[in-house]
C-alpha positions in Angstrom: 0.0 0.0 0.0 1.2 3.6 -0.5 2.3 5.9 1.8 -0.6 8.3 0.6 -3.2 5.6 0.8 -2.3 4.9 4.2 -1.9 8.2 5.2 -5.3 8.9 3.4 -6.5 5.6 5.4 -5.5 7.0 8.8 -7.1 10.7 8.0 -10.6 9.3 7.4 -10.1 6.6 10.1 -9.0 9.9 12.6 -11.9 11.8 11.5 -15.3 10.1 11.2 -13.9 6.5 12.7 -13.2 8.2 16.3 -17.3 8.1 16.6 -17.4 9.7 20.1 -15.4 12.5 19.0 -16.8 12.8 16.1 -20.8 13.0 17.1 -20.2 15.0 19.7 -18.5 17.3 17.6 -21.4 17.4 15.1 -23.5 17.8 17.8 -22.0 20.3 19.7 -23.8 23.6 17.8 -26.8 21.7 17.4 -28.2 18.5 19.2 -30.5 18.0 15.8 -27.0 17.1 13.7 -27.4 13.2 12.8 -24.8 10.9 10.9 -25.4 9.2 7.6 -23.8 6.5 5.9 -24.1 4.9 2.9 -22.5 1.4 2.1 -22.4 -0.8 -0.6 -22.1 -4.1 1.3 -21.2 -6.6 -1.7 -23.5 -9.6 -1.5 -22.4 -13.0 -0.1 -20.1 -14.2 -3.2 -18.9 -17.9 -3.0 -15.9 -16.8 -5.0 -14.9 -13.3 -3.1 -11.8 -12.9 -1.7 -12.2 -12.0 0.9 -15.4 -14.2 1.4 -18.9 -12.5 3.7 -18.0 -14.8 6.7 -14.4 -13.2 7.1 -15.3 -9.4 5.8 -18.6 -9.6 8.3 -17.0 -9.0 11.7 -15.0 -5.9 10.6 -18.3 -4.7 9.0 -20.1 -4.9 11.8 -17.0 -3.4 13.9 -16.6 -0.2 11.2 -20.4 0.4 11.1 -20.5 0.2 14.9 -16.8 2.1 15.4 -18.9 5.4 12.9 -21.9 5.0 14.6 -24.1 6.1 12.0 -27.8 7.5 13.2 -29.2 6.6 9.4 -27.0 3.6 7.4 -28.2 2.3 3.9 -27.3 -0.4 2.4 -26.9 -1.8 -0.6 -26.7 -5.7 -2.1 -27.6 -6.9 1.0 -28.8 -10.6 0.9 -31.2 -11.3 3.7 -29.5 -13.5 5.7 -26.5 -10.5 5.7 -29.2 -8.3 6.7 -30.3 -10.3 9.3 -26.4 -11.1 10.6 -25.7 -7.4 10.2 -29.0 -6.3 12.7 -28.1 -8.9 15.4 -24.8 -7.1 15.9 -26.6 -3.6 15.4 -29.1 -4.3 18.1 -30.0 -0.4 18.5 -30.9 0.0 15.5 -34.6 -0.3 12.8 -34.4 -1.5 9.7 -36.6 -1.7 7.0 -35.9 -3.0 3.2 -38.0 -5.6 0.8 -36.3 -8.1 -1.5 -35.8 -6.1 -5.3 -36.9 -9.8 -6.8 -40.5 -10.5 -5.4 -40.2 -8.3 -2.3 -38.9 -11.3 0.0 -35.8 -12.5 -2.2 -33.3 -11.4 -4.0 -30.8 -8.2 -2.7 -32.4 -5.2 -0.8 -31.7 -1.4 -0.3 -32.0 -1.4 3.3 -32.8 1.2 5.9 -31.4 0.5 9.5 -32.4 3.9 11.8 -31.5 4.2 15.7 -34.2 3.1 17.4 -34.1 5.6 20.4 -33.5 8.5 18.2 -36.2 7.9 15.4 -40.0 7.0 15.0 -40.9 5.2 12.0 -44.1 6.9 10.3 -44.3 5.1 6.8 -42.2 3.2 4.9 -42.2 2.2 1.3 -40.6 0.6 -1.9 -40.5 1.4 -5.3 -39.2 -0.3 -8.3 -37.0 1.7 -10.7 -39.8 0.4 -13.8 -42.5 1.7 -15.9 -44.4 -0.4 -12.9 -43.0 1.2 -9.6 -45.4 -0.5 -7.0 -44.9 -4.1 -8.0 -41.7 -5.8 -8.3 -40.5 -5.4 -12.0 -37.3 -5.0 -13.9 -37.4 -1.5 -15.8 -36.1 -0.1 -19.4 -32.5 -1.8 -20.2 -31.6 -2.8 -16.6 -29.8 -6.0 -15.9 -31.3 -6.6 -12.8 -34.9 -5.1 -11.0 -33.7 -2.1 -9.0 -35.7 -0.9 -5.7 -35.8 3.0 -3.9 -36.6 2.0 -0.3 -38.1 5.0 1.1 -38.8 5.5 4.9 -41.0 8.9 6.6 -39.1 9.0 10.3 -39.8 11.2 13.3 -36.7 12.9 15.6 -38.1 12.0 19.2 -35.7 14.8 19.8 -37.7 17.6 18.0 -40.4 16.4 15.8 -38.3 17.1 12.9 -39.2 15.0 9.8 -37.1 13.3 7.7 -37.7 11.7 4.2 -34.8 9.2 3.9 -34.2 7.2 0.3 -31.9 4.7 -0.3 -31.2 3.7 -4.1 -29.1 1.1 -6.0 -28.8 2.1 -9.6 -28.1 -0.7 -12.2 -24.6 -1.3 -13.3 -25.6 -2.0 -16.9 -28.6 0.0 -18.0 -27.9 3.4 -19.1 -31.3 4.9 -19.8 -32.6 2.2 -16.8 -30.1 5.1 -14.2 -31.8 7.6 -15.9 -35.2 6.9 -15.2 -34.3 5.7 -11.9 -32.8 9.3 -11.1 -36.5 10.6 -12.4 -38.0 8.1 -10.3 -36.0 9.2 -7.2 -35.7 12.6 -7.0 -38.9 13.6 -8.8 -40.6 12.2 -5.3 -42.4 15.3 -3.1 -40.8 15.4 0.0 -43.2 13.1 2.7 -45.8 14.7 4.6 -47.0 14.5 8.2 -49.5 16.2 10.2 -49.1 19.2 7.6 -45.4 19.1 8.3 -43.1 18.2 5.5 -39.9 16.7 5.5 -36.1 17.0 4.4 -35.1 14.9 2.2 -32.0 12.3 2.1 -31.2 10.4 -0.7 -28.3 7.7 -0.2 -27.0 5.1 -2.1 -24.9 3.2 -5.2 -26.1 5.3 -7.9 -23.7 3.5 -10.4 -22.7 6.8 -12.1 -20.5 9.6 -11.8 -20.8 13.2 -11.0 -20.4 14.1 -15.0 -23.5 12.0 -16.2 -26.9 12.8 -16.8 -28.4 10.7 -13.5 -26.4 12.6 -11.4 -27.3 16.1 -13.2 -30.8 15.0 -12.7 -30.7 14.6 -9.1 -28.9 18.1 -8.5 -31.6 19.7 -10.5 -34.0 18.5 -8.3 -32.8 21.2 -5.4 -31.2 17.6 -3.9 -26.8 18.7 -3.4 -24.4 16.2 -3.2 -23.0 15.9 0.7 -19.3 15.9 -0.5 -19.4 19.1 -3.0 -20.9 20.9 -0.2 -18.5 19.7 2.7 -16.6 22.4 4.2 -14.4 19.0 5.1 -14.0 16.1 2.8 -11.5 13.4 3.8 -10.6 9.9 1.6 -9.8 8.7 -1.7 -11.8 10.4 -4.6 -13.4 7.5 -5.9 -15.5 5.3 -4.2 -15.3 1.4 -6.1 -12.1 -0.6 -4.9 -12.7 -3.9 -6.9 -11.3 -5.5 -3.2 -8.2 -3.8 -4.0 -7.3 -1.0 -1.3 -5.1 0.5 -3.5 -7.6 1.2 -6.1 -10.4 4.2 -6.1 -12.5 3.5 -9.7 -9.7 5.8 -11.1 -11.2 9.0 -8.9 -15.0 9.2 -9.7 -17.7 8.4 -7.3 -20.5 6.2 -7.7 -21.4 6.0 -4.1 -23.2 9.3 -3.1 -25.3 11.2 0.0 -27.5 14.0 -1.4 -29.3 16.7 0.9 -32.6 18.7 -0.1 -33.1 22.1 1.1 -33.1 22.8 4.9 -29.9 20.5 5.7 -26.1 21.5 5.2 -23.0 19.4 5.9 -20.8 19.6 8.1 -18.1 16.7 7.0 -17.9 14.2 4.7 -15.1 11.2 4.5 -14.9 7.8 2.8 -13.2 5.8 5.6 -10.8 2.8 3.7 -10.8 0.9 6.7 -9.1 -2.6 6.3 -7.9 -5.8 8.0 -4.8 -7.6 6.9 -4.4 -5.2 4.0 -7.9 -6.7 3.0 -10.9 -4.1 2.4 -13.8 -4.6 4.1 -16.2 -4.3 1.2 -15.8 -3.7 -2.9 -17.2 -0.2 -1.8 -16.0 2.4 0.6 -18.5 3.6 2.6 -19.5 7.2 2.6 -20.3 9.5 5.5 -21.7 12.4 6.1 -22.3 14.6 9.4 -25.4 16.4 8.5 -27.1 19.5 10.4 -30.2 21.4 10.1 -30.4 24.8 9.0 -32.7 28.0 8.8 -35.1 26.5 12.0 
């Protein structure tokens, strides 16, 4: 590994791994500031190296280690879902199967439980047929937008969380998915609405058309507005640490109007010189503004 990878490793560990130090630092000016992370998991792959079984502790340890108040996953089977919430135990979940809605990888919400209410929650399919499980334009594979509507026991704030995973293959199928996504009005409750965050593997960089889509919506990308931004440029590390998708980001956390950000990293965690996942995650201290 190079010395700028590891000195890129140990920045972004410093930072946003120190979770302690870090929420209370996001905290500190306002007690409504909340964490979000975004992870692309990589599903359980009999051929991986490393395989689920020896990545999973370290996950569990890094996820636990940032301790995120909103984590979204991506290419999560259910039985890593399931592993993953019995080691999270203070945390909600909520994410349907993009196959039938049982099987098949999920999108999936986890929320702290003594922080957030769930109101609604709700999955779409990125298709011409959005409420039943369907594979849309030239996808590969069906793709799902888990949405949930959540509550801040704190203040009553609302928040309309999304969590996406665009397809690898289908140009116009990340196009329409970006409609799809950030077309959505923001949730509703009790004549209240809510600020929106959109998470997830979008598949696409920030010079494409998905991505411009998204941005036009009002949503901003966490990173471009970070006052702080800490980790390699690119977010893809084909299980090789020393790789970053030559510098573009496919892995992104979008804000809508009424939240700024306060810091943004892409921890590179690893274990034996072994990355944790095929993805960095992505984090993002996030704080409300003009209350």
């Amino acid at each position: 590994m190079t010395l700028a990878r590891t000195v890129s490793a140990l920045i972004a560990a410093a930072v946003l791994s120190a979770a302690p130090v870090a929420q209370a630092a996001a905290g500190a000016g306002d007690p409504a500031a909340f964490r979000v992370m975004s992870y692309n998991i990589r599903f359980d792959g009999p051929s991986d190296n490393p395989l689920w079984s020896e990545r999973r502790p370290h996950m569990a340890d890094q996820i636990a280690f940032l301790d995120p108040d909103l984590l979204g996953l991506q290419e999560a089977l259910p039985h890593q879902v399931a592993w993953l919430a019995e080691q999270l135990p203070g945390y909600d979940r909520y994410g349907l199967g993009r196959d039938d809605g049982l099987a098949g990888e999920a999108a999936t919400l986890f929320w702290r439980r003594d922080r957030y209410e769930r109101l609604r929650a709700e999955t779409f399919w990125c298709s011409p047929t959005p409420d039943r499980p369907s594979k849309g334009w030239d996808a590969a594979y069906p793709r799902t937008v888990t949405r949930v509507l959540l509550r801040d026991r704190r203040d009553g704030r609302l928040l309309d969380v999304r969590n996406t995973h665009f397809d690898h293959v289908g140009v116009v199928a990340r196009e329409q998915c970006a409609e799809l996504v950030s077309g959505l009005a923001p949730a509703e409750a009790d004549g209240a609405a809510a600020e929106v965050v959109l998470m997830g593997d979008f598949n696409t960089g920030p010079d494409t058309a998905p991505y411009r889509r998204i941005v036009a919506s009002g949503l901003r990308d966490a990173r471009a507005i970070s006052p702080t931004d800490f980790g390699p440029a690119g977010t893809f590390n084909a299980f090789d640490i020393a790789k970053d998708n030559e510098g573009v980001a496919i892995d992104h956390i979008f804000v809508g109007p009424g939240l700024a950000v306060e810091r943004f990293a892409v921890p590179t965690d690893s274990f034996g010189g072994r990355v944790i996942s095929d993805h960095f995650p992505v984090v993002a201290d996030v704080v409300p503004v003009g209350r």
